[in-house]
Backbone as CSV, one residue per row, in Angstrom:
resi,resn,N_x,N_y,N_z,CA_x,CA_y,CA_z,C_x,C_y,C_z
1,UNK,83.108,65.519,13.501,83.588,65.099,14.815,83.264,66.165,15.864
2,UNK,83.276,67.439,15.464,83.212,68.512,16.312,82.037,68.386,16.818
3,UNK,80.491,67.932,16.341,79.333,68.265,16.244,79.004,67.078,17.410
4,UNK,79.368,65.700,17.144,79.304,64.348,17.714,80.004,65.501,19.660
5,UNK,80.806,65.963,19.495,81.851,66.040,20.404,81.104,67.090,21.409
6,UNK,80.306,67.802,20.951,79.603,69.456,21.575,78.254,68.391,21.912
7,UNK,77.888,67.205,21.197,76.307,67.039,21.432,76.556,66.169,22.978
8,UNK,77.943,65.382,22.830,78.466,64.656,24.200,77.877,65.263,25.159
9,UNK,78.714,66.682,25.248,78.794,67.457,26.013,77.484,67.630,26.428
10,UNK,76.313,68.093,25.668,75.030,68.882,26.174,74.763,67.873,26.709
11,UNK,74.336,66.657,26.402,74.206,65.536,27.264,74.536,65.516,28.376
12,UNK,75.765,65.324,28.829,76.201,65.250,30.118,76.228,66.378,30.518
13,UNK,75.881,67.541,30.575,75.612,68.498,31.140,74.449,68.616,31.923
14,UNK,73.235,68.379,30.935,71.976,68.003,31.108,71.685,67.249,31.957
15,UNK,72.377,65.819,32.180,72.000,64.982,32.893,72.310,64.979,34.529
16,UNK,73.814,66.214,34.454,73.998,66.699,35.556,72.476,67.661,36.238
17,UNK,72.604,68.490,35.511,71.102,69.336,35.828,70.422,68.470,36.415
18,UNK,69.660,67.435,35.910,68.682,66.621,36.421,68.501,65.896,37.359
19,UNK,70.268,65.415,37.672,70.292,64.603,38.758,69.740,65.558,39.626
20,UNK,70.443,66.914,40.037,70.390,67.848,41.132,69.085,68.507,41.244
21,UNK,68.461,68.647,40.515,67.196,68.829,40.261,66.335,67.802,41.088
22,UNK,66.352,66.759,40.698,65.587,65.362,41.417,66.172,65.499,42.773
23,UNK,67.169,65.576,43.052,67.744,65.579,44.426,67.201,66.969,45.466
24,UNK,66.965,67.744,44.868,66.669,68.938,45.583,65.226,68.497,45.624
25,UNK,64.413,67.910,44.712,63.137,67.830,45.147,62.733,66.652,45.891
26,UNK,63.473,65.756,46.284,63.118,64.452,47.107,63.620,64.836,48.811
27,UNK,62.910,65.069,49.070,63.100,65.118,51.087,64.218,64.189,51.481
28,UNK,64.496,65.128,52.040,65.538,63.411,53.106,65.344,62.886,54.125
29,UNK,65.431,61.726,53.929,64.236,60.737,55.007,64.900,61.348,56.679
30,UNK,63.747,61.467,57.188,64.310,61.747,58.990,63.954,60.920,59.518
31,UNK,65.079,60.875,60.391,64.936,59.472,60.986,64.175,59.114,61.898
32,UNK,63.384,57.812,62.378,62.132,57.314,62.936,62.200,57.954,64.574
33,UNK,60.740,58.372,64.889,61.276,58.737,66.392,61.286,57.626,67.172
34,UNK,62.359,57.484,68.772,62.311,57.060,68.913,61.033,56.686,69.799
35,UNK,60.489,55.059,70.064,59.551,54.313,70.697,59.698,55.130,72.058
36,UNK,58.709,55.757,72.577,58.604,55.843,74.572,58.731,54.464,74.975
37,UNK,59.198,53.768,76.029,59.271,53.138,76.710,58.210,53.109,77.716
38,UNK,57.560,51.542,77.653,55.641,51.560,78.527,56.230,50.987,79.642
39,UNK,57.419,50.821,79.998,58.145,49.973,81.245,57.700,50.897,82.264
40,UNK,56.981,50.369,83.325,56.933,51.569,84.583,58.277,51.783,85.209
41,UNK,58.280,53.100,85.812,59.068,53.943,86.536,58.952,55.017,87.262
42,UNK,59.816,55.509,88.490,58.868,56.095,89.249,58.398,57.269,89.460
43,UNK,58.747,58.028,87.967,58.175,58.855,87.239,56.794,58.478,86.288
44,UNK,56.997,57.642,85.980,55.809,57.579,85.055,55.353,56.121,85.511
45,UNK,54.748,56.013,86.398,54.248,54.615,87.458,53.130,53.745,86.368
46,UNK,52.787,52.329,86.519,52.107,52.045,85.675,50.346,52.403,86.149
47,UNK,50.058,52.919,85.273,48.327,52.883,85.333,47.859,52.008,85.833
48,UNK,46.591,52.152,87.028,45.282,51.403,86.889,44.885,50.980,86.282
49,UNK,44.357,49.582,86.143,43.928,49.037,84.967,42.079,49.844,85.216
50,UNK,41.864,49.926,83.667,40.277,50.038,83.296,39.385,49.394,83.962
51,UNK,38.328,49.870,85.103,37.513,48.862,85.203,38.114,47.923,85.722
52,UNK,38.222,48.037,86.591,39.181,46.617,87.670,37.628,46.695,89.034
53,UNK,37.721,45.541,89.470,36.988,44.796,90.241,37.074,45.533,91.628
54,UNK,35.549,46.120,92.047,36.072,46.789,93.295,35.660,45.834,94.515
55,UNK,37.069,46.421,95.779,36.196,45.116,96.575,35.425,45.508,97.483
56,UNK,34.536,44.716,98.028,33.137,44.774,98.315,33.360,45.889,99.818
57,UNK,34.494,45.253,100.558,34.427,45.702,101.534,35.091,47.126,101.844
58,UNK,35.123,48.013,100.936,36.389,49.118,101.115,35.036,50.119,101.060
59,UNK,34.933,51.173,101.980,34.129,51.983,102.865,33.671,53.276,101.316
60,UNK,34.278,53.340,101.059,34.379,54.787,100.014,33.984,54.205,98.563
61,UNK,33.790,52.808,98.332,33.218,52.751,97.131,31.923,51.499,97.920
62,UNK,30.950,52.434,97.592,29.830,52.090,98.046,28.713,52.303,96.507
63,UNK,28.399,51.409,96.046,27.360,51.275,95.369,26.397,51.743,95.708
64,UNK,25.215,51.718,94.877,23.563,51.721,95.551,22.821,50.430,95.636
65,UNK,22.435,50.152,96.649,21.876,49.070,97.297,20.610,48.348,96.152
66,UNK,20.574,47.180,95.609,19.632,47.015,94.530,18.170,47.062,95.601
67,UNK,17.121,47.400,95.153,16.182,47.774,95.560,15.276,46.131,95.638
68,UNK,15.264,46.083,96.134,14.084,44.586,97.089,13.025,44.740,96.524
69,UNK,12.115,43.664,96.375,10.520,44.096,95.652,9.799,43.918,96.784
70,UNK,8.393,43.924,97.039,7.522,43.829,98.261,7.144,42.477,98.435
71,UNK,7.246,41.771,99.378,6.808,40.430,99.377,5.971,40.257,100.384
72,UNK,5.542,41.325,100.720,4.611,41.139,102.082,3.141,40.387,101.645
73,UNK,2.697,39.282,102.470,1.221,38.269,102.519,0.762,39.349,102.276
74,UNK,-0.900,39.208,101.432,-2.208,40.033,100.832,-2.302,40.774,102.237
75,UNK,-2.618,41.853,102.167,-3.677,42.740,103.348,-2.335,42.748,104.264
76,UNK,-1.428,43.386,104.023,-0.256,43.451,104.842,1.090,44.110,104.268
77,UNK,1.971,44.916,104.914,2.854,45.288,104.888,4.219,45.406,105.238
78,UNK,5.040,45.693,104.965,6.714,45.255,105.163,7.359,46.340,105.301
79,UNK,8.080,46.948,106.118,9.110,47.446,106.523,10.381,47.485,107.217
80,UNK,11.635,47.926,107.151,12.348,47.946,107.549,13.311,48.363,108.631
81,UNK,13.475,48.143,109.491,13.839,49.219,110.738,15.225,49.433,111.548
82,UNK,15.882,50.549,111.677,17.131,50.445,112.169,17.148,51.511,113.257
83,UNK,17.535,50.985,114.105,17.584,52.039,115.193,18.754,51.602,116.716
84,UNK,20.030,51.192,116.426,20.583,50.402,116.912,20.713,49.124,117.205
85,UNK,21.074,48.433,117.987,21.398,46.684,118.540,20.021,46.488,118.132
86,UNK,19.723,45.226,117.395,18.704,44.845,116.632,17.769,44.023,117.903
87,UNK,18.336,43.743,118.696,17.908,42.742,119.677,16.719,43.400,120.583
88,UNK,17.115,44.528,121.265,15.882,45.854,121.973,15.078,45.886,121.171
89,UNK,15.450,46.254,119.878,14.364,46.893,118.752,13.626,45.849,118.525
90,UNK,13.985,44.633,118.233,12.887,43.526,117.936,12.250,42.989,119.187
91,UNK,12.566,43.246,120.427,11.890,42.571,121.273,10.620,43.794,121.634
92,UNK,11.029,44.798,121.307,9.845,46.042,121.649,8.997,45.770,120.247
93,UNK,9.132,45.905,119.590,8.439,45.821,117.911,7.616,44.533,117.975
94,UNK,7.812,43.504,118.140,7.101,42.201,118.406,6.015,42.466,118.838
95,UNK,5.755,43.279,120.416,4.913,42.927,121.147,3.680,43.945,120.637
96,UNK,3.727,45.460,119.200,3.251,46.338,119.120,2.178,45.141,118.735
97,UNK,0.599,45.286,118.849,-0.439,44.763,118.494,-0.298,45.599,117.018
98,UNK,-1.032,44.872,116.120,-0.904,44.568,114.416,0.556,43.980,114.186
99,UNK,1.474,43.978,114.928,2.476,43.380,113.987,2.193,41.971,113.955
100,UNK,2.419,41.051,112.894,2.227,40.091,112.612,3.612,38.973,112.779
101,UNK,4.396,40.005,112.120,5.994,39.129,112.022,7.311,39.691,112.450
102,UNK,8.120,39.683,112.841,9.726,40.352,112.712,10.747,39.651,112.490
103,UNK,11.693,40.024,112.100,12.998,39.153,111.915,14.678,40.149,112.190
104,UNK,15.129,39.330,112.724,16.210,40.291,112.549,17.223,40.242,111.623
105,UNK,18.005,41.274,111.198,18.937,40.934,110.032,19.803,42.063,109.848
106,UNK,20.203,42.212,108.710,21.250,43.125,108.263,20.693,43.626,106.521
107,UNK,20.771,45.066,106.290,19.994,45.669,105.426,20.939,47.179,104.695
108,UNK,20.884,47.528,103.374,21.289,49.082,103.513,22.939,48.763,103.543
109,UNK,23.258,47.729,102.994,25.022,48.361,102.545,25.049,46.943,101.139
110,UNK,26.659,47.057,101.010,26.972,46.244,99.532,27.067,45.095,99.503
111,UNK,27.789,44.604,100.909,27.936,43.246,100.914,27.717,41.916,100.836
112,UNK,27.272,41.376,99.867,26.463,39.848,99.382,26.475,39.015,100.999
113,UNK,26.000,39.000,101.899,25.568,37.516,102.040,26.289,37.874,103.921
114,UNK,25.979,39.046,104.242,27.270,39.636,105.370,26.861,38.444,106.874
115,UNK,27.603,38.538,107.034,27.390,37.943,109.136,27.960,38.814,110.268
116,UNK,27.792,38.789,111.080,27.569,39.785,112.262,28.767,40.597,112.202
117,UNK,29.766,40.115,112.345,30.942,40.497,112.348,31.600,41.619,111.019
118,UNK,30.724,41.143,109.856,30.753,42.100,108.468,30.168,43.496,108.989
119,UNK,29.502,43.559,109.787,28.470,44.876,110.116,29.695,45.856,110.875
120,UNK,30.501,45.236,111.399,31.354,46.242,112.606,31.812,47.145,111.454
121,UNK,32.584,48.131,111.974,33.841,49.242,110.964,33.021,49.823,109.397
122,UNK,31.819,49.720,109.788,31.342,50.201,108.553,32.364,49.047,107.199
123,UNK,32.380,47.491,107.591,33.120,46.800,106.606,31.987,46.358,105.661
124,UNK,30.967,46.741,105.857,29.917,45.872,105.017,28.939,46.854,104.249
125,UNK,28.668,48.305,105.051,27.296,49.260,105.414,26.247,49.039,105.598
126,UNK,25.986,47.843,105.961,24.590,47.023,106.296,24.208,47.900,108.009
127,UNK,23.207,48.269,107.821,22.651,48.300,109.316,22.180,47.282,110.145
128,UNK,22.357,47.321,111.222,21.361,45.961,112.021,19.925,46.270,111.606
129,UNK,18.900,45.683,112.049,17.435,45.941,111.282,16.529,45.078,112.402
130,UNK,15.215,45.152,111.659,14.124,44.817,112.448,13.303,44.516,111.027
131,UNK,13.140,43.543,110.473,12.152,43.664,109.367,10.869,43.135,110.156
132,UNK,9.671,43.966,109.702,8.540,44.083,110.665,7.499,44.094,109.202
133,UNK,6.392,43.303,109.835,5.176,42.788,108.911,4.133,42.817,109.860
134,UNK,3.148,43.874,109.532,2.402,44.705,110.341,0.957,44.366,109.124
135,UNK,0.093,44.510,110.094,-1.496,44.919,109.205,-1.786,46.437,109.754
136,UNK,-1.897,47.436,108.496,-2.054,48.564,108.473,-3.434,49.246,109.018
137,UNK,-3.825,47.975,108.917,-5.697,48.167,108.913,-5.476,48.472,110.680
138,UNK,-5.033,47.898,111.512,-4.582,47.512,112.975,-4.150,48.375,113.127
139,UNK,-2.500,48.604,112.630,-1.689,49.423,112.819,-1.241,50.484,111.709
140,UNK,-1.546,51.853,111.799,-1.172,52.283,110.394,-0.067,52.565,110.668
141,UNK,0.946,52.531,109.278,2.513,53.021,108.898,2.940,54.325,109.807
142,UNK,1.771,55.570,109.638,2.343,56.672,110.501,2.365,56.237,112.006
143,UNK,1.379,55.413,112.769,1.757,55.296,114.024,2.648,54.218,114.572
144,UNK,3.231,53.253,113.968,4.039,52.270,113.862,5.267,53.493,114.194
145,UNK,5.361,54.379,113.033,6.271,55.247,113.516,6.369,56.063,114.389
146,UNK,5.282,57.118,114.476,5.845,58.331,115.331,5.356,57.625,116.666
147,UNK,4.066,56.417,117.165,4.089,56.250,118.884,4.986,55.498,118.982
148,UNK,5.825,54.237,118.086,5.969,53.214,118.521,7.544,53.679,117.911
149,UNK,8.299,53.883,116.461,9.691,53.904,116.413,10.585,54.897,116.755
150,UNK,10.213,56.423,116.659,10.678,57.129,116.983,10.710,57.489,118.435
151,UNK,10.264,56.528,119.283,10.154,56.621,121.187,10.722,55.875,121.598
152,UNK,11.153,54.776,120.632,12.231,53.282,121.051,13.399,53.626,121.197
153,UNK,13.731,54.500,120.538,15.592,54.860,120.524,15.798,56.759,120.353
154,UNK,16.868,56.936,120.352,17.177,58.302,120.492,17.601,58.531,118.714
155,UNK,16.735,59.273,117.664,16.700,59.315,115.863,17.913,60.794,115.954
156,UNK,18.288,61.394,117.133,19.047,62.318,116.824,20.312,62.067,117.118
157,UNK,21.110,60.829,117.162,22.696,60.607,117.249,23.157,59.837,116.332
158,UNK,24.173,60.045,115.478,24.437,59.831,114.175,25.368,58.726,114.438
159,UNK,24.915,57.476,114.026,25.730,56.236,113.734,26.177,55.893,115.118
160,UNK,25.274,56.180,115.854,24.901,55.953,117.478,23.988,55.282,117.968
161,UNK,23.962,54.354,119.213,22.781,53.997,120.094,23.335,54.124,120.999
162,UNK,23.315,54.606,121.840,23.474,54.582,123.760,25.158,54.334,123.301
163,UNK,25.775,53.235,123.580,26.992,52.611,124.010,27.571,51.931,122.649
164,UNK,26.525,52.280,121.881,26.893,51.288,120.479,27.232,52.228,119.537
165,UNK,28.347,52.504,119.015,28.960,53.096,117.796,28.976,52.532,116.817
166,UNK,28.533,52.960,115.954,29.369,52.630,113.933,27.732,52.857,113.189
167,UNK,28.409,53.073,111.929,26.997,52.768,110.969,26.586,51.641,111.351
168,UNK,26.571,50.608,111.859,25.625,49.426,112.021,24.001,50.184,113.044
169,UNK,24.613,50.742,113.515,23.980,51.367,115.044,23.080,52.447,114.002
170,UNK,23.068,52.979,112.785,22.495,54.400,112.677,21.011,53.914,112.584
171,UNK,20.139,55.004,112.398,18.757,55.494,112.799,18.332,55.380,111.341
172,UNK,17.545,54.433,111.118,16.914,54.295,109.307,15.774,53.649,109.667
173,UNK,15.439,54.324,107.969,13.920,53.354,107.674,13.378,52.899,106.065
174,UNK,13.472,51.619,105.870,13.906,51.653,104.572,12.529,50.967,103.939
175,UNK,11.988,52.189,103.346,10.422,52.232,102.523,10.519,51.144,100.917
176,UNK,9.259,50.719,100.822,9.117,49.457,99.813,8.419,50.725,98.701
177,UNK,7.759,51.499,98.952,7.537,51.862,98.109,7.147,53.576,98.706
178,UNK,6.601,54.404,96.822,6.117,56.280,97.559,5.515,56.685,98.635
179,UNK,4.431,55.591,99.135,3.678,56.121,100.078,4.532,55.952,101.400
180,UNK,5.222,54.532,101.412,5.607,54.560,102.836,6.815,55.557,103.283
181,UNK,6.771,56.202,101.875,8.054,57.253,101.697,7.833,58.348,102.094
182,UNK,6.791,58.904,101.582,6.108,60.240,102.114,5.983,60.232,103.844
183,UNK,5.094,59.003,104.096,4.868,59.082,105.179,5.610,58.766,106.074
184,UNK,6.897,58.747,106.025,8.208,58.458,106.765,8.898,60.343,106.696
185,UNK,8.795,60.270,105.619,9.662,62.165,105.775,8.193,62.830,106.194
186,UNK,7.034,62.812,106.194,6.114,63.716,107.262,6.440,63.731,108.251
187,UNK,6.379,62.023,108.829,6.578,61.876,110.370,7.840,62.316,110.896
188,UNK,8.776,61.959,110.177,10.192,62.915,110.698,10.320,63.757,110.637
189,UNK,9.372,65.017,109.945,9.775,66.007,109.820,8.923,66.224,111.026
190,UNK,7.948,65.542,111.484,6.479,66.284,112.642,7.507,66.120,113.781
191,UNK,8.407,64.877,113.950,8.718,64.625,115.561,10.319,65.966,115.397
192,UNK,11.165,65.757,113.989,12.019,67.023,114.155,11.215,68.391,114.869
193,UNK,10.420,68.670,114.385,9.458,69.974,114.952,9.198,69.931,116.173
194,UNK,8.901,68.866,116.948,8.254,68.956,117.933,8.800,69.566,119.095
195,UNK,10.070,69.583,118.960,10.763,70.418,120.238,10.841,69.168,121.271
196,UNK,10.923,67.612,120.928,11.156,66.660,122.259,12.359,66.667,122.281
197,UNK,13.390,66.691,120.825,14.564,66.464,121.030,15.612,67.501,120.588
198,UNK,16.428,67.772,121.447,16.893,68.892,121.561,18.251,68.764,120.256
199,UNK,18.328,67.943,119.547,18.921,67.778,118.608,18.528,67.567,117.437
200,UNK,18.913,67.980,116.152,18.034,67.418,114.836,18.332,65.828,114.699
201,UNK,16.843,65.782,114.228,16.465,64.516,113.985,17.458,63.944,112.597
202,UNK,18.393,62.908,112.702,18.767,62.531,111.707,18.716,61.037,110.912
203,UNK,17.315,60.625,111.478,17.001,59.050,110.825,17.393,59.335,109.189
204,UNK,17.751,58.089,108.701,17.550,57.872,107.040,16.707,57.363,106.646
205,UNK,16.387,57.738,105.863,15.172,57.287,104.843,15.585,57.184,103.614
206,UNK,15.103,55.523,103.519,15.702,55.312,102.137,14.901,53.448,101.734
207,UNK,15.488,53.676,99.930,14.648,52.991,99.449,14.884,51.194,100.172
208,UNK,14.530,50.212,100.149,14.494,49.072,100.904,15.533,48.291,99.913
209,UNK,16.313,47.639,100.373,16.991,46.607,99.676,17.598,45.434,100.046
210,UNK,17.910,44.424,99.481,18.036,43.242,99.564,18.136,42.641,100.949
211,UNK,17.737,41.865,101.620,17.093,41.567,103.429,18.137,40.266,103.500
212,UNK,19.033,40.274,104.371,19.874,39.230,104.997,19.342,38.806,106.425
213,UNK,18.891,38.053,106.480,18.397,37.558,107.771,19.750,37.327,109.193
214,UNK,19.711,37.706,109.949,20.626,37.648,110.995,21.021,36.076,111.482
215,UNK,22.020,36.100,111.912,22.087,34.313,112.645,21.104,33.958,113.052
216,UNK,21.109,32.855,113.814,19.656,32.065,114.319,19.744,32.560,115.989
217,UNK,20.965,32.658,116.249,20.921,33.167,117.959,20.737,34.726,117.905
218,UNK,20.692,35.287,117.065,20.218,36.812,116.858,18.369,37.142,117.029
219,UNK,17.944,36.015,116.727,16.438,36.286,116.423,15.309,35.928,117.825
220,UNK,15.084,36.972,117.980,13.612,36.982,119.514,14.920,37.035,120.731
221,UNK,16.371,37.226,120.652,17.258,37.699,121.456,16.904,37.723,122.925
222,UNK,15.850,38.604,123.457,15.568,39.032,124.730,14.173,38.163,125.238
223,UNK,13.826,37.287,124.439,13.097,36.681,124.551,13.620,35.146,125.084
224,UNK,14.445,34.643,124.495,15.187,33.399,124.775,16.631,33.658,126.111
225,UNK,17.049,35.402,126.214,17.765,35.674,127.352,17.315,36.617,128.002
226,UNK,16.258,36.280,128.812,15.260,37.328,129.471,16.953,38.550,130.595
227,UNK,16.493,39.870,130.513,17.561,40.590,131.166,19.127,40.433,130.276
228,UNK,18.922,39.883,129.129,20.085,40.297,128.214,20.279,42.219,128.221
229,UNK,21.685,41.919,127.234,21.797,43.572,126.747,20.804,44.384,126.119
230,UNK,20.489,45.653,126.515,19.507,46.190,125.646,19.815,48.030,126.188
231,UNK,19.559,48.798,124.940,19.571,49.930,125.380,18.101,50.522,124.461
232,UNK,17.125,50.189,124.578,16.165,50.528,123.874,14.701,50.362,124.989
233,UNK,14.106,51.602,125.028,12.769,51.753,126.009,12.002,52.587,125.366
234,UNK,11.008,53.081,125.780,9.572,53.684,125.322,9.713,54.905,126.112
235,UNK,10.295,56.351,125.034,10.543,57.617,125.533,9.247,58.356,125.751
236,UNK,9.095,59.050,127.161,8.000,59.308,127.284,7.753,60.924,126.008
């Protein structure tokens, strides 16, 4: 009985050991953290969404203008022209012998499909324009420019013509391709040099893109209202 009675014992002794044993080696669960809360507040405001839709007309997100291909008739050329109120500029540009064509329009900002009123406040960045289709053979690209565009308007007042304010009004020239590129920053750099204008020359030059044609009462302007508005003449 004694033997039965001592072996009890080691047993339950043992089994004490073991429990505490197992217990000391099993972690004790900690408890889950809690979830942050994604509810906005006005500490922690909700995010911008990814990639959200910008709109066309907001001044500071300005794309790059998709680049236009050349569509000018065989034996002929296309350019673009900005140099204030589109109306002076196309009625002087018309009459240069080699030009063939002009149109007036809006050129040089983001806005799909703009009308006159899109051009004001820099809401669009389209410039007014002169798209001009010239034979080079007649008229070459450099003198189109330095006798005939850079004497039409004043290239040293920034997002200026005479009386007309805003980027619609600025001084550009928007090349189809390298050559008419080069030969746009020569010529601006020859008439900057020249000492006529007592201010730096700040036309843009830049690549040509997508051509919105102006209303229908926009086009040959001074032609159909002889003594209309105009601030554009031939600087001696």
């Amino acid at each position: 009985m004694a033997p039965l009675c001592l072996m009890t014992a080691w047993l339950a002794l043992s089994g004490i050991r073991t429990s505490a044993a197992d217990t000391a080696a099993t972690p004790t669960p900690q408890p889950r953290a809690a979830q942050v809360s994604e509810a906005p507040s006005p500490k922690n405001p909700t995010p911008r969404p990814k990639n959200s839709a910008m709109t066309p007309n907001t001044p500071n997100q300005t794309p790059a203008p998709a680049a236009a291909p050349d569509q000018s008739p065989p034996g002929l050329e296309t350019v673009y022209l900005a140099g204030g109120c589109f109306w002076g500029m196309e009625e002087i540009l018309r009459k240069i012998p080699g030009v063939r064509e002009t149109q007036a329009g809006y050129t040089g900002g983001w806005l799909p499909n703009p009308k006159y009123d899109d051009t004001h406040d820099s809401k669009s960045g389209h410039a007014e324009s002169v798209k001009v289709v010239f034979d080079p053979k007649t008229l070459p690209f450099e003198e189109l420019l330095e006798k005939w565009f850079f004497r039409m308007h004043d290239p040293t007042t920034l997002n200026r013509q005479g009386n007309d304010v805003g980027s619609q009004y600025r001084s550009a020239i928007f090349t189809f391709n390298e050559t008419q590129k080069k030969t746009a920053e020569t010529v601006k750099a020859r008439v900057n040099a020249s000492g006529k204008w007592r201010r730096p020359v700040v036309t843009e030059i830049a690549t040509a893109s997508i051509w919105y044609p102006a209303e229908g009462y926009h086009q040959k302007y001074l032609l159909k209202n002889p003594g209309g508005y105009t601030c554009h003449f031939m600087r001696d």
